[in-house]
C-alpha positions as CSV (number, residue, x, y, z in Angstrom):
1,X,24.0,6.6,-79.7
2,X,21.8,3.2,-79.2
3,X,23.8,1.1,-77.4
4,X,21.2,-1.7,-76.7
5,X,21.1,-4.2,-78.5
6,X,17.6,-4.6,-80.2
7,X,15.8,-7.9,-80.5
8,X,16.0,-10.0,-83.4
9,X,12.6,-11.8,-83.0
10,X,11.7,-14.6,-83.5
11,X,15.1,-15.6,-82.6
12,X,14.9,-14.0,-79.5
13,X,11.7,-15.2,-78.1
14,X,12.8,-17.6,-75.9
15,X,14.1,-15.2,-73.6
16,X,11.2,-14.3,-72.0
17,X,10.9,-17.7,-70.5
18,X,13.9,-16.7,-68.3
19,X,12.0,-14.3,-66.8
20,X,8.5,-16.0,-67.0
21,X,9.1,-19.5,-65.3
22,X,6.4,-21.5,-66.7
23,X,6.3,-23.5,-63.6
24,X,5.5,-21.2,-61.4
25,X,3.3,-18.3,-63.9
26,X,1.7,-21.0,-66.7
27,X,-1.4,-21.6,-64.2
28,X,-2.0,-18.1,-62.9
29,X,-1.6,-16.7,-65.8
30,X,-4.1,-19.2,-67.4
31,X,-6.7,-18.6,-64.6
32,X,-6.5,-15.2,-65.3
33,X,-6.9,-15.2,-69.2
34,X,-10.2,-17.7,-68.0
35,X,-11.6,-14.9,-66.2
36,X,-11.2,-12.0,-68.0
37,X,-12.9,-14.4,-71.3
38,X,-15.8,-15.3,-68.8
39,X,-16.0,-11.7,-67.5
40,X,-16.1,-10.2,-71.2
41,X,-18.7,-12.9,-72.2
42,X,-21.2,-12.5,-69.3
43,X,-21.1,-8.7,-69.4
44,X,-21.8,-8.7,-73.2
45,X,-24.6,-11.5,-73.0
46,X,-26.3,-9.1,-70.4
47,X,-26.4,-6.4,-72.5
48,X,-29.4,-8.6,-74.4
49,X,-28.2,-7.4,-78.0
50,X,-26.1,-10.7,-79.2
51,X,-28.8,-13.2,-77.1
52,X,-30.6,-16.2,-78.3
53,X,-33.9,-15.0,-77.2
């Protein structure tokens, strides 16, 4: 019935890099983990709970 052949991580890993060129994705993909961690910490610092002050 299941003729696909499943994964056999981590073995198969590597693979994605086939499809995700680091040269071209390692950057964007970088900037955008920066501003989703930058977005996450500025809206939770406004909410005044987990401050300093």
């Amino acid at each position: 019935m299941s003729d696909i052949n499943k994964p056999s991580n981590p073995a198969d890993d590597w693979k994605i890099w086939l499809v995700v060129n680091p040269s071209t994705w390692l950057m964007p993909i970088l900037f955008a983990v920066l501003a989703i961690v930058l977005t996450v910490h500025i809206t939770v610092l406004q909410l005044g709970w987990f401050t300093w002050g």
